[in-house]
N, C-alpha and C positions, 0 to 999 in steps of 0.2 A: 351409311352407318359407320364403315370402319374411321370415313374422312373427320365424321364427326367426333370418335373414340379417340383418333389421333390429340387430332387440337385440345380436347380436353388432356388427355397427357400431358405437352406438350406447356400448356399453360399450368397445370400444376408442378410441374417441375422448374418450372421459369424462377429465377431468384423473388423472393416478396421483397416488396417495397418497402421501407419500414413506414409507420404510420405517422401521420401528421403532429400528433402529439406524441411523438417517441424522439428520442435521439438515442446517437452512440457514442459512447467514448471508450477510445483508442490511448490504453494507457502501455508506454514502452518503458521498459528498463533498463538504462544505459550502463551495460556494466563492464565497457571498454574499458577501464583502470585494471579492472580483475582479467584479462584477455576474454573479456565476452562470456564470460563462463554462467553455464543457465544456473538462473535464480531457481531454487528447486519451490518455494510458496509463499506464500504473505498473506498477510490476514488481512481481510480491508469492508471500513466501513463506511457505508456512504449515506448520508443523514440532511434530510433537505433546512435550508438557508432560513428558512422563517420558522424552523423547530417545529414543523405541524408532522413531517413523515418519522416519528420517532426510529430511527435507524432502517432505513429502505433497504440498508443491504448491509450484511455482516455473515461475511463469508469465508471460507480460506479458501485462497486460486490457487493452481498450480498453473503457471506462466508457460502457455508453448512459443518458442522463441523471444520468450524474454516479452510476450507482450502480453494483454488480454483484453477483452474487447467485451463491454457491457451497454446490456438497451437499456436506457433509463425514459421516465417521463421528461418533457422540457423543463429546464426549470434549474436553478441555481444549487448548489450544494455544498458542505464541506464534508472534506474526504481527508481518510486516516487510513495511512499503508504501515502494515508493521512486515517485516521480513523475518520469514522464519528459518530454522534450519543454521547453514554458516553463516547469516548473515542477519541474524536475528538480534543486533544493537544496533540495527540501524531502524527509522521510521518515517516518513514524510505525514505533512498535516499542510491543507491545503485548500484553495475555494474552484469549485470547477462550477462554469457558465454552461449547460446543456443545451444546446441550439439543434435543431432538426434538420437547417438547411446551414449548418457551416460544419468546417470539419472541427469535430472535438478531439484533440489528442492532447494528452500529456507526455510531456518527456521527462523523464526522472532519471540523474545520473548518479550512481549509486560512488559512492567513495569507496576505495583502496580500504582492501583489509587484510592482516598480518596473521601469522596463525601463530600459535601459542608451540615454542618449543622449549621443554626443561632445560637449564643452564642457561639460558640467553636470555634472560629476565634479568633488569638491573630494575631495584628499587632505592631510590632515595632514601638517603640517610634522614632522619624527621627530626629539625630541632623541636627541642620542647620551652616553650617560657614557661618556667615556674610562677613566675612573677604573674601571669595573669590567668592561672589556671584557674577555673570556678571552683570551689572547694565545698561544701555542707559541713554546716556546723553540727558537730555530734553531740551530746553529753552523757555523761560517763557517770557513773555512782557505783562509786568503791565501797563495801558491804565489808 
């Protein structure tokens, strides 16, 4: 009795397999320019290739080392990452292949970003042409 209580433990704690019609994808975010600093969320939506899944996922992650890891069904997609938080002008727009038996990962490397300090702003002097300004025509009636 216990041999057989065992094995049943044993086999429900075993890792599950994912299923034949699932995959995973392994999206990383390289954000060596910045020294690796965690991406604090992103907002991301993933929405299947033939526009029949109207938005399968539209979520905000919070990234544990910079990665996240999502089960989808098989099947092609396009996918929109928006970053929030310090890093919220940036966004990636993309087609991801879903396979079951390959590895899915994205790498995504985030570009260098500069923080805003008062005084060290230089803004361009902005010529104006007069000459080609669009203007509206008014009319006036003097009483």
């Amino acid at each position: 009795m216990s041999l057989c209580l065992l094995a049943t433990l044993i086999a429900r704690s075993a890792p599950q397999s994912l299923q034949k019609d699932s995959a995973t994808i392994l999206i990383r975010l390289d954000n060596y320019s910045n020294n690796n600093e965690p991406i604090d969320s992103i907002y991301l939506i993933l929405d299947r290739y033939d526009l029949t899944g109207a938005g399968v996922i539209k979520r905000i992650y919070h990234p544990v080392n910079n990665e996240i890891e999502l089960t989808v069904p098989n099947g092609k997609y396009f996918i929109n990452i928006f970053f929030l938080g310090l890093y919220r002008d940036k966004h990636f727009d993309g087609i991801v292949d879903a396979k079951s038996r390959k590895k899915n990962e994205l790498l995504l490397k985030v570009d260098p970003t500069s923080f805003f300090t008062p005084g060290y702003v230089s803004i361009p002097k902005e010529k104006i042409d007069f000459g080609n300004l669009s203007v509206t025509s008014y009319s006036f009636r003097i009483k």
